[in-house]
C-alpha positions as CSV (number, residue, x, y, z in Angstrom):
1,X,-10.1,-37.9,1.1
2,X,-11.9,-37.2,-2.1
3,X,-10.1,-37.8,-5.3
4,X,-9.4,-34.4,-7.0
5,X,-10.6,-33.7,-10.3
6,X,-8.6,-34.7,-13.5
7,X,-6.7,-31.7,-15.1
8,X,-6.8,-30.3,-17.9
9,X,-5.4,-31.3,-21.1
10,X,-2.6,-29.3,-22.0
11,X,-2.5,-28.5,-25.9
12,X,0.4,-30.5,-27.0
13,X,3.9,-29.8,-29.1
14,X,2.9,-32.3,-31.5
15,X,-0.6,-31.0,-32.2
16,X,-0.1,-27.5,-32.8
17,X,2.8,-28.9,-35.1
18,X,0.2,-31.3,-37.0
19,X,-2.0,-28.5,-37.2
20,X,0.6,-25.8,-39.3
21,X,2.4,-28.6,-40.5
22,X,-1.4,-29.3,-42.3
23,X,-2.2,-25.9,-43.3
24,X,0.8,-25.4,-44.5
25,X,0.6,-27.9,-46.8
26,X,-2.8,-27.3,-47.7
27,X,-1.9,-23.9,-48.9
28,X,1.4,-25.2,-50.9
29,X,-1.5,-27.5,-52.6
30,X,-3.6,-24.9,-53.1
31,X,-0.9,-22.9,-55.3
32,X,0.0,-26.1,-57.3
33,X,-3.6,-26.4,-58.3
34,X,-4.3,-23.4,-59.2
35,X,-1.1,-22.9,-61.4
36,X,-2.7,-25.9,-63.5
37,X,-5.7,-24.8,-63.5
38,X,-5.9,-21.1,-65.4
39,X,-9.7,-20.3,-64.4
40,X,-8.7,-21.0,-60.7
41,X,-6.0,-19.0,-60.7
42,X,-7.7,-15.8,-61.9
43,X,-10.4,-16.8,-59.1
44,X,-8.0,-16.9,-56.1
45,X,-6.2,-14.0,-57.3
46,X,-9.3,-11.4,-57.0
47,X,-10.3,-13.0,-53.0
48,X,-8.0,-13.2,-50.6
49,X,-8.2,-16.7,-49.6
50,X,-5.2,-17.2,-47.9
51,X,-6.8,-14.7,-45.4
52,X,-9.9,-15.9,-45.0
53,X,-8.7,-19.2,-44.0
54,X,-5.8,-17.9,-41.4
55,X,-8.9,-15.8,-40.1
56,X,-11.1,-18.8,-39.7
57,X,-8.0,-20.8,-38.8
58,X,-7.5,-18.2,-35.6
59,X,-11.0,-17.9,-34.8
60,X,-11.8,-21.8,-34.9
61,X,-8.7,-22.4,-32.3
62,X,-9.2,-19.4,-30.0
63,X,-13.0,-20.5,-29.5
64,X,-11.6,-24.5,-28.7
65,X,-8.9,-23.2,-26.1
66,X,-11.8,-21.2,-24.5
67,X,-14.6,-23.8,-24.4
68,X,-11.7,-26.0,-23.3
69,X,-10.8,-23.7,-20.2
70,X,-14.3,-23.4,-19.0
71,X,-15.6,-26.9,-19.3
């Protein structure tokens, strides 16, 4: 009567909601500082920031839940 091997852990509520709660945040600071500073706003406006870090964002969480899975 072996013991079974421990499960899993489950992504929680509380992290995913940490997690947009965060980039949310880091976006709405993002805007603030760039409306008081004029060079950075001209800078953000010409690349698309805002989807390159929801790209990254996607990519960085996909490859955790998979390496999670298989480990």
């Amino acid at each position: 009567m072996g013991q079974a091997p421990p499960a899993p852990q489950a992504p929680r509520d509380r992290r995913v909601v940490l997690l947009i709660g965060g980039l949310v945040v880091a976006l709405l600071a993002a805007s603030v500082i760039s409306a008081l500073v004029p060079g950075i706003d001209a800078t953000l406006a010409a690349v698309p920031v805002v989807i390159a870090i929801l790209v990254l964002g996607t990519v960085v969480v996909l490859v955790r839940s998979l390496r999670g899975r298989e480990g």
